[in-house]
BABA-482468 format. One record per residue (C-alpha): residue number from 1; residue in one letter; x, y, z. Coordinates in pm, whole numbers, plus 32768, in hexadecimal, padded with zeros to 4 digits. Each point is the difference from the previous one (the first is absolute). Layout:
N
{rec NUM; a; {X; Y; Z}}
...
// end
This chain:
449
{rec 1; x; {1735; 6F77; E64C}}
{rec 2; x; {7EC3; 7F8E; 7F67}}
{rec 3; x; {7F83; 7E92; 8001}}
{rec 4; x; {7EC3; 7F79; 7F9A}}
{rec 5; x; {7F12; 7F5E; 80F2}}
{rec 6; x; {7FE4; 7EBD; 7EF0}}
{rec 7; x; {8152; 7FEB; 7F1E}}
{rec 8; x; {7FF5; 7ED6; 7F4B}}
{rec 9; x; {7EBA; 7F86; 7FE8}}
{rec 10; x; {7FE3; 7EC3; 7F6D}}
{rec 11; x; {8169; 7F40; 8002}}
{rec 12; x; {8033; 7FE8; 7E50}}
{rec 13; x; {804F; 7E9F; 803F}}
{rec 14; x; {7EBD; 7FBA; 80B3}}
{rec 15; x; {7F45; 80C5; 7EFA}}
{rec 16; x; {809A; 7F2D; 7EC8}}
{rec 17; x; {7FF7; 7EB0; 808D}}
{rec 18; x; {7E6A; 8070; 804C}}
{rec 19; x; {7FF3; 806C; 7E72}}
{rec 20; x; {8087; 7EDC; 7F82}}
{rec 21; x; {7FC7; 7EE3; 80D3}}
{rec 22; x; {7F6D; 7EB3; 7F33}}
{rec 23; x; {7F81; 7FB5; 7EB9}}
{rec 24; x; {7E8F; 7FCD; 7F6A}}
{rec 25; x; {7F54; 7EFF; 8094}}
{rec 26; x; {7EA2; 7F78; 8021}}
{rec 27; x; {7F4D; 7F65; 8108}}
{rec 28; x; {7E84; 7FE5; 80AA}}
{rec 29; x; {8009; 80A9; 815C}}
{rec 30; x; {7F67; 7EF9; 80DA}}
{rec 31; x; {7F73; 8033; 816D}}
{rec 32; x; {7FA4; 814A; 7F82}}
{rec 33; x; {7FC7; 80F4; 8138}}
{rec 34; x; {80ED; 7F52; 80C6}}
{rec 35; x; {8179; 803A; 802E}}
{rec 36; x; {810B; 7F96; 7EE4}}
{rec 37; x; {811A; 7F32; 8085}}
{rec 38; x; {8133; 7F83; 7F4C}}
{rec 39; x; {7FA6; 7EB6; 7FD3}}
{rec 40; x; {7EAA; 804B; 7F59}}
{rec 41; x; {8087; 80F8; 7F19}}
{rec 42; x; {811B; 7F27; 7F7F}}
{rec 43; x; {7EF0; 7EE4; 7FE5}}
{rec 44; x; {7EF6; 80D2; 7F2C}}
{rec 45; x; {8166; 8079; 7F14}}
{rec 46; x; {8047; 7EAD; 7F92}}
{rec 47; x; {7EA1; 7F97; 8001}}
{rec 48; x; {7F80; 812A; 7EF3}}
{rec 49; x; {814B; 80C9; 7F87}}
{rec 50; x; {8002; 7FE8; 7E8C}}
{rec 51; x; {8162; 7F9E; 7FEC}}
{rec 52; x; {7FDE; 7ED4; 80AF}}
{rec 53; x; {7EC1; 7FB2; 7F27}}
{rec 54; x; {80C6; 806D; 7EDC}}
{rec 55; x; {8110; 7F0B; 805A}}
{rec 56; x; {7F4F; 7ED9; 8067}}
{rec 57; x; {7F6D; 7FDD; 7EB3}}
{rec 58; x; {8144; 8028; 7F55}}
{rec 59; x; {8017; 7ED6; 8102}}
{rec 60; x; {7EF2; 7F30; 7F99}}
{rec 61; x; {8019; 8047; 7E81}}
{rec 62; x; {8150; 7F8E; 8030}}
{rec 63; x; {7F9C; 7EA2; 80B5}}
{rec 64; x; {7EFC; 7FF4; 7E8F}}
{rec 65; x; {8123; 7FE2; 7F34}}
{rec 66; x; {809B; 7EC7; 80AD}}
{rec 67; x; {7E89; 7F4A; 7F85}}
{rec 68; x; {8061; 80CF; 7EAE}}
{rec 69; x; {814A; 7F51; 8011}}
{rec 70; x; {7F87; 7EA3; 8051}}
{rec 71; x; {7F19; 8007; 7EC5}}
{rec 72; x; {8116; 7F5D; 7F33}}
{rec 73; x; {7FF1; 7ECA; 80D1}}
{rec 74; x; {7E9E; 7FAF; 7F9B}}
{rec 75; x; {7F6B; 7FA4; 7EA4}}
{rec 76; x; {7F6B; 8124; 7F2F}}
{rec 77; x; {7EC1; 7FBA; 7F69}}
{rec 78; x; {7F50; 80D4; 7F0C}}
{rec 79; x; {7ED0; 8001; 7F02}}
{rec 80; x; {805B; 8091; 7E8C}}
{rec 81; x; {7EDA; 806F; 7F38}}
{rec 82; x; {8030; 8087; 7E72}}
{rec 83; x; {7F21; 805B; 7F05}}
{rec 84; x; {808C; 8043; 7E8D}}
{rec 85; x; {7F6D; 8075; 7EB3}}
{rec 86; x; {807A; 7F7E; 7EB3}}
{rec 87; x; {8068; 7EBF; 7F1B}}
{rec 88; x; {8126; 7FA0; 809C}}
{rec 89; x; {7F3A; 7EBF; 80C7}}
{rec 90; x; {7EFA; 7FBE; 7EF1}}
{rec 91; x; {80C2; 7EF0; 7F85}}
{rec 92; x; {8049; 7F25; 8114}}
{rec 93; x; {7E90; 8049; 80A1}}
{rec 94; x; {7F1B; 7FFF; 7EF4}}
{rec 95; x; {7F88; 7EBA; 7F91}}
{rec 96; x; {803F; 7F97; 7E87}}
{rec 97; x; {7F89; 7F0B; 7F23}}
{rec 98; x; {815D; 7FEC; 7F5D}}
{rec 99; x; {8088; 7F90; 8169}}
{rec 100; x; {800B; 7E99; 802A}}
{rec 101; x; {7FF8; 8029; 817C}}
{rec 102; x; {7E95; 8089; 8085}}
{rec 103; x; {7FEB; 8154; 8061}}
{rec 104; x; {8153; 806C; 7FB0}}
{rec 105; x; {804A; 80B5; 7ED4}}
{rec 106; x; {80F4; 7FA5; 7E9F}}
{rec 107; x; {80D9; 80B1; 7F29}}
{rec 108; x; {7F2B; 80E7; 7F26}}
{rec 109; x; {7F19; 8064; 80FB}}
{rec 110; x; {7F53; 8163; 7FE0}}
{rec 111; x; {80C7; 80FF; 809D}}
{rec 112; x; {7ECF; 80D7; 8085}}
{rec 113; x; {8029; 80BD; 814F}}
{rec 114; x; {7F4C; 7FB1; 812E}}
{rec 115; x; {8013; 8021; 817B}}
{rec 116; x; {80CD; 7F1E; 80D6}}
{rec 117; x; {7FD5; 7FCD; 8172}}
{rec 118; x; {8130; 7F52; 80C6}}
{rec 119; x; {7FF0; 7F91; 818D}}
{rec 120; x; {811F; 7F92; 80C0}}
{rec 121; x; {8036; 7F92; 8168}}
{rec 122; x; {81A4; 803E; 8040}}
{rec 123; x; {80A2; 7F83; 813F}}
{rec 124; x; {8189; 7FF1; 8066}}
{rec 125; x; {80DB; 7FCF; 80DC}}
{rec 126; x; {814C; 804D; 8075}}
{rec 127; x; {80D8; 7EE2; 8024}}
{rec 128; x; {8141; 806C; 8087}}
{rec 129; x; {80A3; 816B; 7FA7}}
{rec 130; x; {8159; 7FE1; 80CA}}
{rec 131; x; {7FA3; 80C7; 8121}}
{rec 132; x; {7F81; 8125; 7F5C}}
{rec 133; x; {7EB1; 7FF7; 8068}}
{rec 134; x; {8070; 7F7B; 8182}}
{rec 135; x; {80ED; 8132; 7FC9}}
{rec 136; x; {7EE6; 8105; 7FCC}}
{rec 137; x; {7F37; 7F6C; 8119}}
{rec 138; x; {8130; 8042; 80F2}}
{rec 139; x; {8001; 816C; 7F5E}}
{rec 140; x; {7EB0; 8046; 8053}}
{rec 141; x; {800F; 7F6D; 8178}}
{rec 142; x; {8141; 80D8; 8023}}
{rec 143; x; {7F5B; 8157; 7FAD}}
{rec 144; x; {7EBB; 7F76; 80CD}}
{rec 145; x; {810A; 8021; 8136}}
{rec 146; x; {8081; 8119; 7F53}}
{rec 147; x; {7EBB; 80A4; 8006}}
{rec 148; x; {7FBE; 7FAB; 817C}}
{rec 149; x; {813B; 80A3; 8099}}
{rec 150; x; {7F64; 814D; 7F25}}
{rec 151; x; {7EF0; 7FBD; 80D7}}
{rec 152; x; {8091; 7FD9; 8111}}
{rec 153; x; {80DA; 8126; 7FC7}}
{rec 154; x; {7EC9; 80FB; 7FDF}}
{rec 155; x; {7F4B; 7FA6; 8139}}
{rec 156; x; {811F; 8056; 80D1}}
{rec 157; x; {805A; 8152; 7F33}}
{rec 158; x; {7E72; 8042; 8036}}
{rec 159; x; {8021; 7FB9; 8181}}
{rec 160; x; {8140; 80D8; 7FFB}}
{rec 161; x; {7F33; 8119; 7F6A}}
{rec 162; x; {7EBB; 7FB5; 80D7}}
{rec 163; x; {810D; 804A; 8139}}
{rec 164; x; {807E; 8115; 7F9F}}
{rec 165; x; {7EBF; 809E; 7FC8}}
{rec 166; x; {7F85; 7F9E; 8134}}
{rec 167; x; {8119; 8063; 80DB}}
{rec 168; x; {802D; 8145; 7F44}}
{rec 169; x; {7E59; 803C; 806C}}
{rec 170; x; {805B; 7FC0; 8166}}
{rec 171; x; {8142; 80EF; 7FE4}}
{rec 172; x; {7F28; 8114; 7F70}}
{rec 173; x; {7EF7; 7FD2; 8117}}
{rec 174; x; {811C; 8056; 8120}}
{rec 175; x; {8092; 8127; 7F30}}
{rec 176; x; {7E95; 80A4; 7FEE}}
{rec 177; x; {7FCA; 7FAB; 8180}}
{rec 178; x; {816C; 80B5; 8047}}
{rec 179; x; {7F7B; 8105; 7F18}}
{rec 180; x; {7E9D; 8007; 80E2}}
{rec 181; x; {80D9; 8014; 8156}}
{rec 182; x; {80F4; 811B; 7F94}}
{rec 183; x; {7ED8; 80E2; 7F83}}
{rec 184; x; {7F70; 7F9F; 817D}}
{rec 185; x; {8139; 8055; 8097}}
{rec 186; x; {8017; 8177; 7F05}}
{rec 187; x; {7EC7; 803C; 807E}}
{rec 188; x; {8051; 7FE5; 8162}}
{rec 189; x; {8148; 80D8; 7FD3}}
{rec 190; x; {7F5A; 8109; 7F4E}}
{rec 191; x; {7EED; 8008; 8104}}
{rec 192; x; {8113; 8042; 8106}}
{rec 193; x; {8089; 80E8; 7F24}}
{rec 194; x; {7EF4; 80EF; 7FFA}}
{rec 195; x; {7FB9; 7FF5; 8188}}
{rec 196; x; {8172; 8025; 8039}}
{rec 197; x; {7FDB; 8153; 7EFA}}
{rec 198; x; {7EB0; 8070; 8089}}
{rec 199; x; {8090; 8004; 8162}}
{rec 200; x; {8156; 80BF; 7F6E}}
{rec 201; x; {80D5; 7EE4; 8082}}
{rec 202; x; {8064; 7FAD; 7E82}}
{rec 203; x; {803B; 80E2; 7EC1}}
{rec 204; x; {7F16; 8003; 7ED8}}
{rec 205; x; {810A; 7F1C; 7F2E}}
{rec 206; x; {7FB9; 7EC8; 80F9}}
{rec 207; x; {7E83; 800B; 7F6C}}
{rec 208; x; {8047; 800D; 7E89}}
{rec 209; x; {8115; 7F22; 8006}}
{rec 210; x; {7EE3; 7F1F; 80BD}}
{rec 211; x; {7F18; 8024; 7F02}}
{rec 212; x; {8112; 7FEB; 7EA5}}
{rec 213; x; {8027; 7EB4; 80CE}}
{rec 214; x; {7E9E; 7FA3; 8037}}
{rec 215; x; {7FCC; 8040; 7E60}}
{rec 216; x; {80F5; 7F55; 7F78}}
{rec 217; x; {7FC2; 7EAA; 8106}}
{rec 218; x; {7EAD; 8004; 7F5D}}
{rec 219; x; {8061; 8013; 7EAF}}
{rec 220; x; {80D9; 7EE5; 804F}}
{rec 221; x; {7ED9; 7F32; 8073}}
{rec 222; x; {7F59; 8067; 7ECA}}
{rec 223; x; {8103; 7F61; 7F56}}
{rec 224; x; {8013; 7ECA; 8106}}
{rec 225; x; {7E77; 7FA7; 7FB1}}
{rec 226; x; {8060; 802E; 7EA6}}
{rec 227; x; {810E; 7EFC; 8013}}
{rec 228; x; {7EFB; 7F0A; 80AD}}
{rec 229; x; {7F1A; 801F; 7EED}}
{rec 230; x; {810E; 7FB1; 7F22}}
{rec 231; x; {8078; 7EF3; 809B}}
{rec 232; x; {7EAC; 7F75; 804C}}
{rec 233; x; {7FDA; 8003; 7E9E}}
{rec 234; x; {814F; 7F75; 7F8D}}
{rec 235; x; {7F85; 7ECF; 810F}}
{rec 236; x; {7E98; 7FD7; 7F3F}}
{rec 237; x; {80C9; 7FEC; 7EC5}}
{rec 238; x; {8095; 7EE7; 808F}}
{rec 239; x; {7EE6; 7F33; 806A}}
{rec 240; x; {7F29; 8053; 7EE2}}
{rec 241; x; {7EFD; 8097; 80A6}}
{rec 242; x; {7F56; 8146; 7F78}}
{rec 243; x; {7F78; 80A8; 8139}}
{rec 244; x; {8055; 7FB7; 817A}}
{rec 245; x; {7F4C; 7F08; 80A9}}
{rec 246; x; {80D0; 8001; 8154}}
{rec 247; x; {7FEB; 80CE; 815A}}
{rec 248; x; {8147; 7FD4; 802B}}
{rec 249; x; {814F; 7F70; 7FC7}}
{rec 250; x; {80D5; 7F00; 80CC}}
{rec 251; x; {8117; 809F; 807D}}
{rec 252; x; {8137; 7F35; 7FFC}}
{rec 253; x; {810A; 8107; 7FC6}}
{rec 254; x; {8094; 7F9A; 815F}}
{rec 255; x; {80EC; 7EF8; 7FE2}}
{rec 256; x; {80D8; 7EFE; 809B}}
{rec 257; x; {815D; 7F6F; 7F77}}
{rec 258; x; {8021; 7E98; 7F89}}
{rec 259; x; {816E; 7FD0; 7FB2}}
{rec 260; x; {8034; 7F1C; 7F06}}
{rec 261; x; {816E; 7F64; 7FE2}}
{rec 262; x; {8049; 8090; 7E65}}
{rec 263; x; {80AC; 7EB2; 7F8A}}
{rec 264; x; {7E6E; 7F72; 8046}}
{rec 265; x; {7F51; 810C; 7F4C}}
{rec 266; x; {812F; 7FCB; 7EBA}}
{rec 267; x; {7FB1; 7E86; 7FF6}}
{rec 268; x; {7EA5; 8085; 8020}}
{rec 269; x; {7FF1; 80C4; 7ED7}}
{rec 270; x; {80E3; 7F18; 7F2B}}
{rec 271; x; {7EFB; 7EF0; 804C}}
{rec 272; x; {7EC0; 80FD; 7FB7}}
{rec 273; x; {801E; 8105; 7F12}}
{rec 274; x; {7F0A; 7FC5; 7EE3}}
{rec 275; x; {80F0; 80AC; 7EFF}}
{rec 276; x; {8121; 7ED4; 806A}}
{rec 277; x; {7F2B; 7ED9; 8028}}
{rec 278; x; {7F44; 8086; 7E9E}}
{rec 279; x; {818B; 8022; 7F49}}
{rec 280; x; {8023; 7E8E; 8096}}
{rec 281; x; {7E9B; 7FA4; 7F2B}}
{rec 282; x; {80B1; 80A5; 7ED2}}
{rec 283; x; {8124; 7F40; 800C}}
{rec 284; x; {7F28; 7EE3; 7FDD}}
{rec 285; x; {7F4D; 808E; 7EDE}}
{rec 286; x; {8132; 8034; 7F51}}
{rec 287; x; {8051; 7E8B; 8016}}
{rec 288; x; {7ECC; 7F87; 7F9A}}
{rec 289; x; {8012; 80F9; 7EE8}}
{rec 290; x; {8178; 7F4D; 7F7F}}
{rec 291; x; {7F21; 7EC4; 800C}}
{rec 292; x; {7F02; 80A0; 7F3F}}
{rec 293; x; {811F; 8074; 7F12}}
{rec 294; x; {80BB; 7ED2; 7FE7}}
{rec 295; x; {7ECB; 7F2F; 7F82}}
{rec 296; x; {7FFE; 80A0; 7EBF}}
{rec 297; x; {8135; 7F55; 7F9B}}
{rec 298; x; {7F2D; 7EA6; 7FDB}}
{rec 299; x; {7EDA; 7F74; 7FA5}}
{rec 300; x; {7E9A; 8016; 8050}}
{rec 301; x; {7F1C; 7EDF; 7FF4}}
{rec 302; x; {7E89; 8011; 7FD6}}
{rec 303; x; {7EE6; 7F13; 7FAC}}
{rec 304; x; {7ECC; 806C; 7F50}}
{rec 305; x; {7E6C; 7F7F; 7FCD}}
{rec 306; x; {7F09; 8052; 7EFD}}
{rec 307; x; {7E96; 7F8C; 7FE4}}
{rec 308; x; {7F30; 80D7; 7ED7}}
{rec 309; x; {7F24; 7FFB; 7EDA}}
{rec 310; x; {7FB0; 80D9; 7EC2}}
{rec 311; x; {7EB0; 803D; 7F4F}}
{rec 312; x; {7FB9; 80C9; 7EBE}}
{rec 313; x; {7EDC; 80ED; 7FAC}}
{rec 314; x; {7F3E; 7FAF; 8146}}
{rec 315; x; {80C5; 8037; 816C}}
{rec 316; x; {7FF5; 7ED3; 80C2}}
{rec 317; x; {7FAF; 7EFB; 7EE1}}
{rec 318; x; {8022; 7E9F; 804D}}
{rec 319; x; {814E; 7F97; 7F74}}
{rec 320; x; {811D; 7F0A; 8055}}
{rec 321; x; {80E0; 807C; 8121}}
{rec 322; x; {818B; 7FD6; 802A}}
{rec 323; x; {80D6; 8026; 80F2}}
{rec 324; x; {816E; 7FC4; 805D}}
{rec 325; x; {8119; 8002; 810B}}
{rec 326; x; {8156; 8042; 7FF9}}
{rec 327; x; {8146; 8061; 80AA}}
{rec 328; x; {80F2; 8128; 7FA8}}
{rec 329; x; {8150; 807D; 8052}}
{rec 330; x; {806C; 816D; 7F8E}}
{rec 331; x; {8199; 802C; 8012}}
{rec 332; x; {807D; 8140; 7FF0}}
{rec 333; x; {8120; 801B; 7EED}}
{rec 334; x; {806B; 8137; 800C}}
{rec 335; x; {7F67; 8160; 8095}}
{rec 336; x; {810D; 80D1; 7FCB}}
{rec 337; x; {80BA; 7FCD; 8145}}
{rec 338; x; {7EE1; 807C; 80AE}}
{rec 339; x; {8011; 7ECF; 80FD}}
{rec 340; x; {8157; 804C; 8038}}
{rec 341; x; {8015; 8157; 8064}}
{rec 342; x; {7E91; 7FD3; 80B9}}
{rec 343; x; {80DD; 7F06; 80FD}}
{rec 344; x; {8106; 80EB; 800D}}
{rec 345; x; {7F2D; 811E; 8052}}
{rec 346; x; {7F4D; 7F4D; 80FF}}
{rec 347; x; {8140; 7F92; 80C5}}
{rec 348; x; {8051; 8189; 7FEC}}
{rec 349; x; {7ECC; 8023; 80BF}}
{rec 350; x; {802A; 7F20; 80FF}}
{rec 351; x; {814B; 80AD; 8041}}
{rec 352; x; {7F78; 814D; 8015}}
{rec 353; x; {7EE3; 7F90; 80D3}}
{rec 354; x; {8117; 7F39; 8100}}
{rec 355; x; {80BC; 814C; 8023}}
{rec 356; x; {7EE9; 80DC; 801A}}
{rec 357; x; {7F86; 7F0C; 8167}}
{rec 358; x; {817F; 8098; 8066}}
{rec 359; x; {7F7B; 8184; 7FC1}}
{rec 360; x; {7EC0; 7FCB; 80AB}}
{rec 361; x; {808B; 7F2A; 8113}}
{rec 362; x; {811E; 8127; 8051}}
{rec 363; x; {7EBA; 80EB; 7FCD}}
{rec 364; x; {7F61; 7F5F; 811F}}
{rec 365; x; {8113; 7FFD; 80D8}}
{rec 366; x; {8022; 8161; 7FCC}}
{rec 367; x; {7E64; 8074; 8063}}
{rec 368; x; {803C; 7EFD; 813A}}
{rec 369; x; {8127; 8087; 8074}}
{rec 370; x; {7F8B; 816C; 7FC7}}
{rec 371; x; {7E76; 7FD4; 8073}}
{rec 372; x; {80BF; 7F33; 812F}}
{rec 373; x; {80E1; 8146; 8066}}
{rec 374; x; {7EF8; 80F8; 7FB1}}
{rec 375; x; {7F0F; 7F1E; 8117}}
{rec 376; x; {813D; 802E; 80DF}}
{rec 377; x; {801E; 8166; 7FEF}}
{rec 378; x; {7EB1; 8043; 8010}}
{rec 379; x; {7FCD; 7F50; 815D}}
{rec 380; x; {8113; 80BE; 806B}}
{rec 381; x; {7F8B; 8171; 7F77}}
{rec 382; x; {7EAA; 7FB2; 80B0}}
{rec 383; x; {80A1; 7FDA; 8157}}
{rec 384; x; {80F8; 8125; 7F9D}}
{rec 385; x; {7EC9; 80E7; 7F7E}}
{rec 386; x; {7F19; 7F69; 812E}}
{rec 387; x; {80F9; 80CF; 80E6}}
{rec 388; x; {800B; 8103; 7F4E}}
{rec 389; x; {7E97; 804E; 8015}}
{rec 390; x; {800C; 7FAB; 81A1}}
{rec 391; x; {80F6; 80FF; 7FF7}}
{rec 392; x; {7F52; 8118; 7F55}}
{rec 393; x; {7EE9; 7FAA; 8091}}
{rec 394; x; {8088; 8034; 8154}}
{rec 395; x; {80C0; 8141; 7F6A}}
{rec 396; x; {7EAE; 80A2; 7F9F}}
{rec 397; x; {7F4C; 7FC9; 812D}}
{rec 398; x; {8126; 80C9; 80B2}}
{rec 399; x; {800E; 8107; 7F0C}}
{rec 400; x; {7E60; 801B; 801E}}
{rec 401; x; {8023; 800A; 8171}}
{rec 402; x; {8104; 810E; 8004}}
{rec 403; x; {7F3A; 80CF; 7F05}}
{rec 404; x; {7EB6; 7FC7; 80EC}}
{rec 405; x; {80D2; 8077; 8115}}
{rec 406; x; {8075; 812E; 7F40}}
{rec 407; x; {8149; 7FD2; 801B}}
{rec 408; x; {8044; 7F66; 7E79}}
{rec 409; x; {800B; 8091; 7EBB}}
{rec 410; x; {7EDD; 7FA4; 7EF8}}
{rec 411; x; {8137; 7FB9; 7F28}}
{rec 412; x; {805A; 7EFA; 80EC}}
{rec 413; x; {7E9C; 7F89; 7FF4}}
{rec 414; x; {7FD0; 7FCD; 7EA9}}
{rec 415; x; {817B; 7F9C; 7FC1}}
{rec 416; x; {7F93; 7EAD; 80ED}}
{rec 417; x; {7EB5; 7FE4; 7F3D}}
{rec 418; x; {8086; 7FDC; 7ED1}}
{rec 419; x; {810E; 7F11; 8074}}
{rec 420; x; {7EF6; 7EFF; 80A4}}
{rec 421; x; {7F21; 8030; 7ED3}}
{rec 422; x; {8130; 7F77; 7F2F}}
{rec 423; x; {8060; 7F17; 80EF}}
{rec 424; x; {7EA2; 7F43; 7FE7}}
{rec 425; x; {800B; 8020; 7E9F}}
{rec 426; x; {8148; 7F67; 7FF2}}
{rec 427; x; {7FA1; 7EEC; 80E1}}
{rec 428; x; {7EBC; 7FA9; 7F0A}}
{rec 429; x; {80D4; 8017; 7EE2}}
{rec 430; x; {8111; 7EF5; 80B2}}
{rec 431; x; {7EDA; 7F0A; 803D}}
{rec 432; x; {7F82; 8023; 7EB0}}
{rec 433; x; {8125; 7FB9; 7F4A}}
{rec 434; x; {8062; 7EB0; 80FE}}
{rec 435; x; {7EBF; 7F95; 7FA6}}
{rec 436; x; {801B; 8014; 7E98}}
{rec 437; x; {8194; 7F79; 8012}}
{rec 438; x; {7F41; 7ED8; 80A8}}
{rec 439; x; {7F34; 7FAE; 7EDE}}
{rec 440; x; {80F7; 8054; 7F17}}
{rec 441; x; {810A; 7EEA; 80D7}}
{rec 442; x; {7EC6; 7F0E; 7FC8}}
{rec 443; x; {7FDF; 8046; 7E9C}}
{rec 444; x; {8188; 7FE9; 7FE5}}
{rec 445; x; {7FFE; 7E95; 806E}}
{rec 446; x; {7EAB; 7F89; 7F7F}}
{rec 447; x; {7EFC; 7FD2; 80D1}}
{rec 448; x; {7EF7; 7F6A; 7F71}}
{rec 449; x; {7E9D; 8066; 8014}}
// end
């Protein structure tokens, strides 16, 4: 029967979750030379990854608007400058001896072109617009929240991401050091091999099926260095950092259970998720945006200012000023029902919005319960997969010591090789994937960073 000395290799899972653990992300390595812990790294994420930059401007442009908003509250003041060419003003600028008022021009005056300079200051105010204006304010302060849950919402996805890179480095790390120990432990069975051969106490078989073995556990730790390039560079992606500043990496792979009670970690999330508390801002958008709506079905009242002067032929000329001050109200007759179906479709929002809280709240519920079973089972497979390995471990060193002895088959040898080489692998892969249900239970109720 013929068995290789290294099977499996890599576990697939192991391998994919190393591939495609995390996002982009950037970040400034800081205590460079020293050792990365878990802490730091999540620090430098949300300090530097673009995301969160990206977001937090959304943020603060979004707190601009509210001042855009306000605007209305306050008068507007401007300064209105023209300049025109032709005969249109000649008559009522030009002075005319036929005018019986000085410097203003009669009937009959000459009808020649000329340049005309006007200057105007304009002020007004809004007097009272039936809640539009308080209505757009209210709009703009909901999708400032709005806008902050987003935020919210991308520094724990980026500290989900920065985790899973991490762990996945620290998984690859005890793969390639299983790798390095089974190419120790080929080495030392094909040694014995060839004394056992040399000495005629085993056949010529026992040696090359030691050394197929020996090859093929060093092509796997090829491929085990490989991975911890990989996944050192899937980590640097995620804290930004172009080459790799640290000796070493914290390792914080092994872990001890905190039950949480699940009704605590439901109320949790229902009290926490961005994408909830952000459908609760829209709701209030949508009923500041009826207000909004509503308004157009009265009146707006303004008052207006005007302080100016015109000159002719020279800018500037010395010539009698005016001014004036008034008060306005604009009343909307009829806008094709566009008032009408704008409150209509804005109450057809608010609907939609209520319902969709209902989705993402039964969404929630759904990651919690699932992050909070997969945490469960994970605890569970590392104390099942923890026993495994003692046993296999304890199986191989009976196998080697019946082989020393020369009473065991190399088959039997490499059979309990390959079986504790799996059995560690398995037991890294079961710590890597509690420690990544963990962060997914804390993004599933969220934590906030």
């Amino acid at each position: 029967m013929k068995q290789k000395f290294w099977q499996a290799g890599l576990p697939s899972i192991l391998i994919a979750a190393l591939l495609l653990a995390s996002g982009p992300a950037r970040a400034i390595g800081e205590e460079a030379g020293g050792n990365l812990s878990l802490d730091q790294a999540i620090g430098t994420a949300l300090k530097e990854h673009p995301s969160v930059k990206q977001f937090r401007e959304n943020m603060a442009a979004s707190r601009e608007a509210i001042g855009v908003a306000r605007a209305n509250y306050f008068p507007q003041a401007n300064f209105a400058s023209s300049y025109y060419y032709g005969n249109a003003f000649a008559s009522s600028l030009k002075p005319s001896t036929s005018s019986p008022v000085p410097g203003l021009s009669g009937a009959g005056t000459s009808t020649a072109a000329g340049n005309f300079y006007f200057y105007q200051f304009q002020a007004n105010q809004l007097l009272y617009d039936f809640g539009k204006t308080p209505g757009t304010v209210a709009e703009s302060r909901a999708n400032f929240k709005g806008s902050e849950q987003d935020y919210f919402g991308t520094r724990q996805q980026v500290v989900l991401d920065l985790r899973t890179a991490y762990f996945g480095y620290l998984a690859a790390k005890r793969a390639m050091k299983v790798a390095e120990e089974t190419v120790k432990q080929n080495q030392e069975l094909t040694k014995q091999a060839q004394g056992f051969y040399q000495v005629g106490l085993k056949a010529k078989i026992d040696v090359t099926k030691a050394e197929a073995n020996l090859y093929q556990a060093e092509a796997n730790l090829i491929q085990a260095k490989n991975n911890v390039e990989l996944a050192r560079v899937t980590l640097m992606n995620a804290l930004g950092i172009k080459t790799w500043p640290y000796k070493d990496v914290e390792d914080v792979l092994e872990v001890t259970p905190q039950p949480r009670p699940l009704e605590e970690l439901l109320a949790q999330a229902t009290g926490r998720r961005p994408e909830l508390q952000k459908n609760r801002f829209q709701q209030e958008f949508n009923e500041a945006a009826i207000k909004v709506a509503r308004a157009g079905f009265f009146p707006t009242f303004s008052s207006t200012a005007a302080y100016g002067w015109q000159s002719i032929d020279q800018p500037f000329a010395t010539l009698p000023s005016n001014w004036y001050v008034g008060a306005s109200m604009t009343f909307p007759l009829f806008n094709g029902l566009a008032t009408h179906y704008s409150v209509a479709q804005n109450k057809a929002q608010l609907r939609s919005t209520m319902e969709n809280f209902e989705v993402l709240r039964q969404n929630a519920s759904k990651e919690v319960n699932q992050s909070y079973l997969n945490v469960k089972s994970g605890w569970e497979l590392i104390r099942a997969t923890k026993k495994a390995m003692e046993a296999a471990r304890e199986n191989l060193r009976l196998a080697w010591g019946r082989y020393q002895a020369g009473v065991g088959t190399i088959i039997e040898s490499t059979d309990a090789q390959v079986q504790f080489s799996q059995a560690e692998l398995n037991f890294v892969q079961a710590l890597y994937n509690y420690r990544v249900f963990e962060a997914q239970l804390d993004k599933a109720v969220g934590k906030p960073y």
